[in-house]
VEXMI-828426 format. One record per residue (C-alpha): x, y, z negated; residue number from 1. Coordinates in nm, 4 decimals. Example, Ala and Ser with C-alpha at 12.3 -4.5 7.8 and 13.67 -1.06 7.14 Angstrom:
BEGIN
+----------+----------+----------+-----+
:        u :        v :        w : seq :
+----------+----------+----------+-----+
:   1.2300 :  -0.4500 :  -0.7800 :   1 :
:   1.3670 :  -0.1060 :  -0.7140 :   2 :
+----------+----------+----------+-----+
This chain:
BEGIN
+----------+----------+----------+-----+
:        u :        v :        w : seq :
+----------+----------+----------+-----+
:   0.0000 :   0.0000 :   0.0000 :   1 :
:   0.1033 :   0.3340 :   0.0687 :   2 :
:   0.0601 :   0.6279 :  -0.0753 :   3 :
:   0.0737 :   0.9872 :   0.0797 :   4 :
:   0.1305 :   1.3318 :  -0.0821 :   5 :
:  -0.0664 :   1.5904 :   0.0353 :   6 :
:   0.0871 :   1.9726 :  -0.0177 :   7 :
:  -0.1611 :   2.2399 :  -0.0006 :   8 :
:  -0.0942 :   2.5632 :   0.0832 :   9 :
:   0.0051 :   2.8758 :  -0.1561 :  10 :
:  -0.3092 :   3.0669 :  -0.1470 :  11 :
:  -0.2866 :   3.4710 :  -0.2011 :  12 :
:  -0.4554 :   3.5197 :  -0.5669 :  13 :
:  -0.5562 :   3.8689 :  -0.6392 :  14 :
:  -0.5567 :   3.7618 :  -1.0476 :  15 :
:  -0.2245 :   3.7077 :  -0.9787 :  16 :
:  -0.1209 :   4.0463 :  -0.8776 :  17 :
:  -0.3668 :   4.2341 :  -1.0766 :  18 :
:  -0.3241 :   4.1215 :  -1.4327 :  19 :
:   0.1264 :   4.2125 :  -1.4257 :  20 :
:  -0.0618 :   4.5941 :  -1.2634 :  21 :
:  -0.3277 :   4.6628 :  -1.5492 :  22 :
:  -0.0586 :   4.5358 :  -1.8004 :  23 :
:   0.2076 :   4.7919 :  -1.6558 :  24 :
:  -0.0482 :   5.0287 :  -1.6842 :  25 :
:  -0.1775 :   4.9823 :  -2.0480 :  26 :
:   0.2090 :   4.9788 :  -2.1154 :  27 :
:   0.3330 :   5.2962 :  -1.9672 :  28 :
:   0.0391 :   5.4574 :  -2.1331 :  29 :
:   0.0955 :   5.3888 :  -2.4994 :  30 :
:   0.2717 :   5.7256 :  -2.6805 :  31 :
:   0.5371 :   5.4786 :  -2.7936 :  32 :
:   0.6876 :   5.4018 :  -2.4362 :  33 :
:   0.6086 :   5.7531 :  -2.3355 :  34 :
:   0.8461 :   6.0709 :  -2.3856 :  35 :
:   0.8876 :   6.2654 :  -2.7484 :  36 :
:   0.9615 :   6.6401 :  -2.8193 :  37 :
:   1.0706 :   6.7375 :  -3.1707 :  38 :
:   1.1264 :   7.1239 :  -3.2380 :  39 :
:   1.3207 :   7.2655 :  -3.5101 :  40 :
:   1.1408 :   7.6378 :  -3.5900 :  41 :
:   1.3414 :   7.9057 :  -3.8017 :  42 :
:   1.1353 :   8.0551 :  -4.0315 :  43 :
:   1.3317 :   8.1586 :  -4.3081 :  44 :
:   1.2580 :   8.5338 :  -4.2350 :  45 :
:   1.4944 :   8.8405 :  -4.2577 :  46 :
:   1.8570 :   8.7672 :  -4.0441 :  47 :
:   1.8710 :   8.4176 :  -4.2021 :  48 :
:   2.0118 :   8.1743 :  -3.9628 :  49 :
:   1.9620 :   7.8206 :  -3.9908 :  50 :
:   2.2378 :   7.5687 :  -3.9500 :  51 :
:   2.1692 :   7.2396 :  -3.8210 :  52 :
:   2.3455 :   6.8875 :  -3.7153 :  53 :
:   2.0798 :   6.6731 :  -3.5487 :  54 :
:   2.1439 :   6.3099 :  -3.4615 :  55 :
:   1.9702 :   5.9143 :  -3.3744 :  56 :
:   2.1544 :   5.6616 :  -3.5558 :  57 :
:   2.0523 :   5.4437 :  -3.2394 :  58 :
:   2.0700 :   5.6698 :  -2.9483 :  59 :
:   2.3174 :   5.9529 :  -2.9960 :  60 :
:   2.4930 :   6.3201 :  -3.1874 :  61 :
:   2.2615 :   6.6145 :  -3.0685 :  62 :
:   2.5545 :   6.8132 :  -3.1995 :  63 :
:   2.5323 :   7.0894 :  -3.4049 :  64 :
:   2.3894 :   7.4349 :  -3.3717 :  65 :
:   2.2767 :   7.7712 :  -3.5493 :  66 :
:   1.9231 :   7.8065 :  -3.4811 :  67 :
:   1.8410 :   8.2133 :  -3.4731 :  68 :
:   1.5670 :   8.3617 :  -3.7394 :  69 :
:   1.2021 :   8.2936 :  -3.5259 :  70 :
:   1.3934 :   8.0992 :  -3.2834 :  71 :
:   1.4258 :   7.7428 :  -3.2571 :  72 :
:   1.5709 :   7.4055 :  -3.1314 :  73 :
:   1.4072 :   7.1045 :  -2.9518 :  74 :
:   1.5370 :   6.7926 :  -2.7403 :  75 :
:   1.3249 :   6.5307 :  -2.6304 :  76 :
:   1.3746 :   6.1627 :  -2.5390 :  77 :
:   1.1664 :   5.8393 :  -2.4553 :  78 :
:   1.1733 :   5.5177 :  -2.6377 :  79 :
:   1.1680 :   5.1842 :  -2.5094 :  80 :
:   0.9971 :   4.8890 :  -2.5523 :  81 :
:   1.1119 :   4.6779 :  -2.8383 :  82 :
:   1.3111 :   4.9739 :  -3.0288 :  83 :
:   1.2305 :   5.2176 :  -3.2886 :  84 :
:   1.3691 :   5.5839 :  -3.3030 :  85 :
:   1.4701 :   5.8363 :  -3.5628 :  86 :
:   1.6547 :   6.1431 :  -3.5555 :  87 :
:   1.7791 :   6.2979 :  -3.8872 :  88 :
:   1.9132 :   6.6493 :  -3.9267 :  89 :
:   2.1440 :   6.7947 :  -4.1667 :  90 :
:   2.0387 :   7.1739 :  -4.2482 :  91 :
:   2.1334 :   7.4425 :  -4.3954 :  92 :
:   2.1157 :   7.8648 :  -4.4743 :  93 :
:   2.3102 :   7.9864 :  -4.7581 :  94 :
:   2.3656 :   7.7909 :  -5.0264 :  95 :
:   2.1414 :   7.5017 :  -4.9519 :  96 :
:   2.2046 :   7.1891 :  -4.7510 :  97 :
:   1.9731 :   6.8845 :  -4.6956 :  98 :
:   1.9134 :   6.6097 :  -4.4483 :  99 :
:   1.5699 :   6.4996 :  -4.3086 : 100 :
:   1.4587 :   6.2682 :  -4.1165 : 101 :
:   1.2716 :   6.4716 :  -3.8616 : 102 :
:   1.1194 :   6.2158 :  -3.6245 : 103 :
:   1.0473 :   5.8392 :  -3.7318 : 104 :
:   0.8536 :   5.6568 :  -3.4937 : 105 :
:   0.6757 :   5.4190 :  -3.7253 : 106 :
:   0.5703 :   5.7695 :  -3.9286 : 107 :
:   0.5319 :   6.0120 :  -3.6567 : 108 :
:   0.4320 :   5.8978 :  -3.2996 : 109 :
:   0.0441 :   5.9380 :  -3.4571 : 110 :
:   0.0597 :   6.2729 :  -3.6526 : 111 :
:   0.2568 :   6.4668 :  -3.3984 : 112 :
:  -0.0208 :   6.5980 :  -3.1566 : 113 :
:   0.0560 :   6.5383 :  -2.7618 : 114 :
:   0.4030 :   6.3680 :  -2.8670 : 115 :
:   0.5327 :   6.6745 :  -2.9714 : 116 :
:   0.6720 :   6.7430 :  -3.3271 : 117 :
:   0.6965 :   7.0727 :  -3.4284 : 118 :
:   0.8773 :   7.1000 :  -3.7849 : 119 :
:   0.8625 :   7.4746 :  -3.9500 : 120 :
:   1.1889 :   7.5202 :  -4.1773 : 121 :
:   1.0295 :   7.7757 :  -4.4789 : 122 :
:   1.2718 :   7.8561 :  -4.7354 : 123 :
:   1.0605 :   7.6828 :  -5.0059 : 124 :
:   1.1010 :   7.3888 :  -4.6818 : 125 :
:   1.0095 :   7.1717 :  -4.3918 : 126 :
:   0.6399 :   7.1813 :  -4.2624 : 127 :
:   0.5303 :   6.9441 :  -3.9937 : 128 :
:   0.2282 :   7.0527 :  -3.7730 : 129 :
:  -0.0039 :   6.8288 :  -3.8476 : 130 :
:  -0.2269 :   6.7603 :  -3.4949 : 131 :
:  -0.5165 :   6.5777 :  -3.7072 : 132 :
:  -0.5905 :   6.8998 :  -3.9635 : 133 :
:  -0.4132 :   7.1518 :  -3.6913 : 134 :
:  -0.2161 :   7.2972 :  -3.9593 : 135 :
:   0.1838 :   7.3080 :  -4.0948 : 136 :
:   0.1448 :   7.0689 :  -4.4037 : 137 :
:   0.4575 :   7.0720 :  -4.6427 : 138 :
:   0.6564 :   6.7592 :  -4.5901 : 139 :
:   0.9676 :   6.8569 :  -4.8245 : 140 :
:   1.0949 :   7.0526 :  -5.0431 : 141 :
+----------+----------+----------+-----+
């Protein structure tokens, strides 16, 4: 007896193409693959300047800078699938010196409004515009 092996052809599947398109899609338009903005605002009033050294532990030195009184100092950057970022600046006017961590994904991708983070240095310190209550809510001292 003998037996035969029939091969049918590779038929064209739209499923096929269209479930890797709408998952692309639903990808590239989560906040968390898209691009971030984080803005560093000098408010400390008078001719106070504010120094700052901004950097990602994962990504790379911003460098530093002296951010002018009502002026202020932003960068942006994506983030890619699988990775978390944060970006911590050391600042400073006068006397005082601190470091903050001024963007952490798990913390901010939600409460910054359009993927923009827009931190207000006070001299009593650091407000974050909060998109939810559209309003600077103190974040630290």
């Amino acid at each position: 007896m003998k037996s035969t092996i029939t091969m049918t052809p590779w038929k064209f599947d739209e499923q096929m193409i269209m479930f890797p398109l709408v998952l692309l899609v639903i990808i590239c338009s989560h906040p968390t693959v898209n691009g971030f903005e984080v803005f560093l605002i000098n408010n400390l009033g008078g001719n106070t300047n504010l120094a700052v050294h901004c950097f990602s532990p994962q990504v790379k030195d911003l460098g530093s800078r002296v951010i002018l009184p009502g002026d202020d100092f932003h960068w942006e950057f994506g983030i890619n699938i699988g990775t978390t970022a944060e970006y911590e600046c050391d600042m400073g006017f006068g006397n005082k010196q601190k470091r903050f961590l001024v963007f952490a994904e798990r913390r901010d991708a939600l409460r910054c409004g359009n993927q923009k983070c827009y931190w207000r240095v006070d001299r009593d310190g650091l407000y974050l515009y909060i998109k939810e209550v559209d309003d600077y809510q103190k974040q630290f001292s």
